[in-house]
C-alpha positions in Angstrom: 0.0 0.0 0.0 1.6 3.5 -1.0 1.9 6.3 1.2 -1.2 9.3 1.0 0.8 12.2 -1.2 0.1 14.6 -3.5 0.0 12.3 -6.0 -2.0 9.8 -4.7 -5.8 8.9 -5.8 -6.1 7.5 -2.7 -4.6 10.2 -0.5 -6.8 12.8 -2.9 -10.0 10.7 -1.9 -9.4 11.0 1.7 -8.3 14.2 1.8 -11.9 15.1 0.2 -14.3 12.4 2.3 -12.4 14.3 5.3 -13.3 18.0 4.2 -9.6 18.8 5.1 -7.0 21.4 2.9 -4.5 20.0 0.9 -2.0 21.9 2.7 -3.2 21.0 6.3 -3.3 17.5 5.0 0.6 17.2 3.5 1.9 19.0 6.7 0.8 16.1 9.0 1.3 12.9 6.6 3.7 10.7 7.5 5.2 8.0 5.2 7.2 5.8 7.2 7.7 3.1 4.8 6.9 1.6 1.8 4.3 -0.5 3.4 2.9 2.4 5.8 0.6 4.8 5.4 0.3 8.4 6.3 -2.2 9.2 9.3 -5.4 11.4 7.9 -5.7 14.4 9.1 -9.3 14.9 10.9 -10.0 19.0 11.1 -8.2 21.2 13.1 -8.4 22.3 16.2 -12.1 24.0 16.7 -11.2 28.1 16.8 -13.3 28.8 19.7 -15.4 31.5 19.6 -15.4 34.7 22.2 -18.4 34.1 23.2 -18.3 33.6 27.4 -18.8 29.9 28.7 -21.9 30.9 30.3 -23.6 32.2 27.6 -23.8 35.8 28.6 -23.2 37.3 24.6 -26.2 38.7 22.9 -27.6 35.3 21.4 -27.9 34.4 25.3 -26.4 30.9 23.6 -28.8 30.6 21.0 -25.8 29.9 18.7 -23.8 27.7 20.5 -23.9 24.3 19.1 -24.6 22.4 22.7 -27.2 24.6 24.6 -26.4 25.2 28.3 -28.8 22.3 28.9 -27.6 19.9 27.2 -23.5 20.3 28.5 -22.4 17.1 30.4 -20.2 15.1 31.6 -19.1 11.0 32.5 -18.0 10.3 35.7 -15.0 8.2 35.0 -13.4 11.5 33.9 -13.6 12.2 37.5 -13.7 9.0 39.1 -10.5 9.8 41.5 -12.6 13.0 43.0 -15.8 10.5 43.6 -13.4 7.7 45.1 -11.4 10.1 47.0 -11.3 10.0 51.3 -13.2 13.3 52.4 -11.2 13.1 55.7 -8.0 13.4 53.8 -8.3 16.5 51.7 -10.1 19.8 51.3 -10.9 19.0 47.8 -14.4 17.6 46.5 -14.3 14.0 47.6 -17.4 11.9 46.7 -20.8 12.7 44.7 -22.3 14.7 46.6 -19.3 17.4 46.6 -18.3 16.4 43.3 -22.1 17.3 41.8 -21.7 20.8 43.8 -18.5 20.9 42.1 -19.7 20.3 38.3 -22.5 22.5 38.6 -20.1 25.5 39.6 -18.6 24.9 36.3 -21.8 25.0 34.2 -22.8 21.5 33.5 -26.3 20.2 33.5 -25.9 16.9 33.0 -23.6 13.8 34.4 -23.4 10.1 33.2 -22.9 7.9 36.0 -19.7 5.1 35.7 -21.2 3.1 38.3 -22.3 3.8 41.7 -19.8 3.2 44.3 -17.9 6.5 45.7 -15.3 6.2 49.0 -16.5 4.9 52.3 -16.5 7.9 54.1 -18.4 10.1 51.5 -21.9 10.8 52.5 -24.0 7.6 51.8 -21.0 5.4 52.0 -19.0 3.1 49.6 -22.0 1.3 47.4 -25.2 3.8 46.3 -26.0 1.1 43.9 -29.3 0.6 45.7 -32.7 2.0 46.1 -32.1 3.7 48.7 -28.5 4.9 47.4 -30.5 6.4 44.3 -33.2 8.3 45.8 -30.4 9.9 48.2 -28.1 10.6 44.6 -31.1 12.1 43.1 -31.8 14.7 45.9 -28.2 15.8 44.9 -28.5 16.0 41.9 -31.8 18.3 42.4 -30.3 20.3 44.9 -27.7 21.1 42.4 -29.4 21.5 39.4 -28.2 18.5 37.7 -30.1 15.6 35.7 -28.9 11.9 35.3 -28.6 10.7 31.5 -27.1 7.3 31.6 -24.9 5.1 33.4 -22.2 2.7 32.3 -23.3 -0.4 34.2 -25.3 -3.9 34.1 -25.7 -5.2 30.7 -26.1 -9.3 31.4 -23.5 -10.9 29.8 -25.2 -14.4 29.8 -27.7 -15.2 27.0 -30.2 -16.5 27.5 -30.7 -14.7 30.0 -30.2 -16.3 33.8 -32.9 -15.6 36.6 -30.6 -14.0 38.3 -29.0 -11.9 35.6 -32.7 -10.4 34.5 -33.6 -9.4 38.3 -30.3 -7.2 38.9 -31.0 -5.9 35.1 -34.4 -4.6 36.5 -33.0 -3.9 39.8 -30.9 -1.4 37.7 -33.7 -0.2 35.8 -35.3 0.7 39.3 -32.1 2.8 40.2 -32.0 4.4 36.4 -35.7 6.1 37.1 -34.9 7.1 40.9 -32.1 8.9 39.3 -34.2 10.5 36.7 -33.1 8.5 33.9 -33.7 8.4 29.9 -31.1 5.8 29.5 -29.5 3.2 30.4 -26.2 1.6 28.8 -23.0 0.0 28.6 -19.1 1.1 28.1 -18.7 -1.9 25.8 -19.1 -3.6 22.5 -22.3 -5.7 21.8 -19.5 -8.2 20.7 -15.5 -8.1 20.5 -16.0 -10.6 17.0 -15.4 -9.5 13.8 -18.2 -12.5 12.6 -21.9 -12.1 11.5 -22.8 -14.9 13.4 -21.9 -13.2 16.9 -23.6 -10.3 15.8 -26.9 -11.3 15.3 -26.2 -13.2 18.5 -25.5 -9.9 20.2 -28.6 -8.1 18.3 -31.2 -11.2 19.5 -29.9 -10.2 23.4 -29.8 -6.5 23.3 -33.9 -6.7 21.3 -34.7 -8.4 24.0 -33.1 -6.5 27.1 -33.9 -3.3 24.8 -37.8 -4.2 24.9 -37.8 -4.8 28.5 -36.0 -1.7 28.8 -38.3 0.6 27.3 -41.5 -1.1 29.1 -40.1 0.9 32.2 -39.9 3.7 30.1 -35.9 3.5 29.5 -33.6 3.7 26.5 -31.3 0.5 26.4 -27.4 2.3 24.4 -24.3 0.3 23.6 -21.4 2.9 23.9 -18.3 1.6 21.1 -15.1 1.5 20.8 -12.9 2.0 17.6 -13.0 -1.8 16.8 -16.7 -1.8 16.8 -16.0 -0.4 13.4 -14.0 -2.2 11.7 -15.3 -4.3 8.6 -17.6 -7.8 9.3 -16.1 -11.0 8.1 -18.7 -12.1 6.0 -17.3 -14.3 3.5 -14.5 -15.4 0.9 -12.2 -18.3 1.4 -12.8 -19.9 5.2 -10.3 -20.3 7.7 -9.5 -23.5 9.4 -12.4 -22.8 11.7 -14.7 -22.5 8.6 -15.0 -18.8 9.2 -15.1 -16.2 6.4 -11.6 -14.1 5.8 -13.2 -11.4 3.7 -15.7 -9.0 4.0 -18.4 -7.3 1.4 -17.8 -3.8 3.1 -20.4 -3.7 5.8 -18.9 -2.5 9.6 -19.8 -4.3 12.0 -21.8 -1.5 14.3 -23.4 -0.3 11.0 -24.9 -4.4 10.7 -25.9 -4.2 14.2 -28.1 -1.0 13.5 -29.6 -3.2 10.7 -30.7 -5.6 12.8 -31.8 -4.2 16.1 -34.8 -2.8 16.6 -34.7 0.9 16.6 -37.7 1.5 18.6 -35.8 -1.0 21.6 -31.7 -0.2 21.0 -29.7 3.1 21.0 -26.2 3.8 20.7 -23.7 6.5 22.6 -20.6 7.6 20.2 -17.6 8.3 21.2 -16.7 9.9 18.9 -12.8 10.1 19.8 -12.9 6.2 19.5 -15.0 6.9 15.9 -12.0 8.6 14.4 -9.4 6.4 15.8 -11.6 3.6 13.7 -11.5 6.6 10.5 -7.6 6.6 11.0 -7.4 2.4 11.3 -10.5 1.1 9.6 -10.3 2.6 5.9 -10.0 -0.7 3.7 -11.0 -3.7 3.6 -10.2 -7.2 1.0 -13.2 -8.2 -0.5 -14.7 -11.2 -1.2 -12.6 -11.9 -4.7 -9.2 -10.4 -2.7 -9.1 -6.9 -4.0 -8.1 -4.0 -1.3 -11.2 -1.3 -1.5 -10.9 1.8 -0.1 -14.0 3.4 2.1 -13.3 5.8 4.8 -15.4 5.9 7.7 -17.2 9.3 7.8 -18.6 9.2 11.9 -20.7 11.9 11.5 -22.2 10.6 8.5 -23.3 7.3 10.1 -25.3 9.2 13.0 -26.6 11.4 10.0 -28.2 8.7 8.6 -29.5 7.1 12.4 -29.6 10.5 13.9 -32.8 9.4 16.4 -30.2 6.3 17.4 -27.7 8.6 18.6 -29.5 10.1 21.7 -25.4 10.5 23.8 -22.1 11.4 22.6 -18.9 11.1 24.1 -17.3 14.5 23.3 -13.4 13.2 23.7 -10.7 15.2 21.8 -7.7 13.9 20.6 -4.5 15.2 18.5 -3.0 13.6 15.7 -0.1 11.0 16.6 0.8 9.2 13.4 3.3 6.9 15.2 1.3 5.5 18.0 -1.3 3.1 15.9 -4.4 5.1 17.0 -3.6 8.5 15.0 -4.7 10.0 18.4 -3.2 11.0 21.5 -6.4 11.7 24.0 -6.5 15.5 25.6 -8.5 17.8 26.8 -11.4 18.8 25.2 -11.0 21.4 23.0 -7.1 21.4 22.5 -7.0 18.4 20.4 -7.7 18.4 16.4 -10.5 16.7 16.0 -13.3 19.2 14.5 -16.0 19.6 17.0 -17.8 22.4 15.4 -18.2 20.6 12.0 -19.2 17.6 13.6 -21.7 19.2 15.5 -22.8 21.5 12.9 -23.4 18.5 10.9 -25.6 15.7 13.3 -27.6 19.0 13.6 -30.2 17.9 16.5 -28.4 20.4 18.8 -31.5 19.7 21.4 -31.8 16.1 20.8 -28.5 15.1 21.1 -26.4 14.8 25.0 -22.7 15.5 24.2 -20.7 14.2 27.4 -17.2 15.2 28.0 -14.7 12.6 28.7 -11.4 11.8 29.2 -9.7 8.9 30.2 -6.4 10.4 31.4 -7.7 13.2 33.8 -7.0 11.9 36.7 -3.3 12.3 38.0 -1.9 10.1 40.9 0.7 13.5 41.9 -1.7 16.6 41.2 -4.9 15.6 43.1 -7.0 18.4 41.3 -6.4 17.4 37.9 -9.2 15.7 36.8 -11.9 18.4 38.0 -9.4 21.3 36.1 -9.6 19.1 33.2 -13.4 18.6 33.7 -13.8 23.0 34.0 -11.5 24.0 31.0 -13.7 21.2 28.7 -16.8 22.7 30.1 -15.6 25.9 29.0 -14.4 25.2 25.4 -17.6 22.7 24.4 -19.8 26.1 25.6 -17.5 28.5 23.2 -18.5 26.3 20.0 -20.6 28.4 18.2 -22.4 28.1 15.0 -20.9 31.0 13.4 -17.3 32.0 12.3 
């Protein structure tokens, strides 16, 4: 496989599908090889406008492309300040001072990681009860705050055990204490790259999906980059008698095809959809040939935009060396171009964009994670609509 270059059809395609200058493309292409390829460049960073975080320009927000209502955050980007010992530091420890904490900041919204916080926080260690819920959801009304989702149960058995489907309702319970519309994993449906597994996976989440929504909740599979790669689906077998090739199809964009959109949602994250853009751009068909197709995220929640009811808003900047074409950061200081995504899913008061990083927390500079948590809040509120 050649290099992308100025010269390349294949380089020119990608550089189009991507919306991104020939010159900002050549300046961050890297050929390493003969047998490498060049990372795509994604957008650059967003050039925030000077509009305050708190909306307090002439428009009162009604430009910025995620209204003040719909600005939140997951959890696990500040999972050390909810684990931390409130007897050991001055600095929010648990949820209860970490809600009083993120409100401060602007946010309206929060996506749980769980529900388990440090043993000396108010409630104690495990608020994954009914009784831990209805005291969570008085903190989150006392600070003006409303529960999306939660990265939690999703049975892994199928069919389903006894005991699997009572702590999936039990869960359910807690999801509308909290105030809930959804309910969800951080996972795949499935880690294979087979058609088989996936209709596997889609018969499990139809069914959890439907009982889900009896209780009034949506049932979302958050994904990874490898969620997008291609489905094996047929060509010469392997030794297994499993198909080597594929006709094109990724294997989330299947799972859409065959899940019931009335009973299964999905959560982007849509730092982990342009890792897959970078990685997952072609595939060997069925009679051997290499075919290009670039995966385009914001295209695919165009086309299932009602699916797509949570984001993960994630930046990242472009490593060409590290096998992602990402290095995670802070949101807003990365490349990856939030205002043309946004601008194009449209939906601005459908969709829930939740900041996230992975990295925030720091084991030698305690406050890290909330600092990461304010600056993002800040730069997802300065995206605006217009130049």
């Amino acid at each position: 496989m050649t290099a992308f270059n100025d010269e390349s059809a294949t380089g020119e395609s990608l550089r189009r599908t991507l919306g991104v200058s020939r010159r900002r493309f050549l300046s961050t292409c890297t050929a390493a090889a003969a047998a490498a390829i060049a990372a795509p460049v994604f957008g650059a960073s967003p050039a925030l406008a000077a509009d305050t975080a708190d909306d307090r320009g002439e428009d009162h927000g009604r430009s910025a492309l995620v209204p003040p209502h719909k600005r939140g955050i997951i959890l696990y980007t500040v999972r050390d300040a909810t684990g931390r010992d409130p007897l050991s530091t001055d600095l929010p420890s648990g949820f209860r001072e970490v809600f009083r904490q993120l409100s401060r900041y602007g946010y309206k919204q929060v996506e749980f990681a769980g529900y388990r916080q440090h043993a000396n926080a108010p409630g104690g260690a495990n608020l994954e009860t009914v009784e831990g819920a209805r005291l969570m959801r008085s903190w989150l009304d006392e600070y003006g705050l409303t529960a999306q989702g939660n990265h939690g149960f999703i049975p892994g058995s199928w069919p389903l055990t006894p005991s699997d489907l009572d702590t999936f309702k039990r869960h359910l319970e807690i999801a509308n204490i909290l105030g809930m519309g959804h309910m969800g994993t951080g996972g795949d449906p499935t880690g294979s790259s087979y058609r088989a597994d996936w209709d596997v996976a889609a018969e499990k989440w139809n069914a959890l999906g439907a009982i889900a929504r009896r209780e009034g909740i949506k049932l979302y599979t958050h994904n990874h980059d490898s969620a997008y790669g291609f489905l094996l689906d047929g060509g010469p077998l392997d030794a297994q008698g499993r198909p080597t090739r594929s006709s094109g199809i990724r294997k989330l964009e299947y799972f859409l095809e065959v899940t019931d959109p009335r009973d299964v949602w999905l959560e982007m994250d849509i730092y982990w959809a342009h890792v897959a853009q970078y990685k997952f751009h072609t595939y060997t068909a069925h009679d051997g040939s290499t075919v290009e197709q670039v995966f385009d995220p914001a295209g695919l929640v165009v086309r299932h935009n009602v699916r797509y009811p949570l984001f993960h808003a994630k930046d990242g900047t472009v490593n060409t060396q590290n096998g992602q074409g990402y290095d995670m950061v802070t949101f807003g200081e990365g490349d990856i171009d939030y205002r043309r995504f946004f601008r194009r899913v449209g939906a601005k008061n459908y969709h829930n964009p939740m900041i996230e990083h992975d990295g925030a927390p720091s084991a030698t500079v305690p406050g890290q994670s909330l600092e990461v948590a304010r600056k993002s809040y800040d730069n997802l509120a300065a995206l605006r609509a217009r130049h």
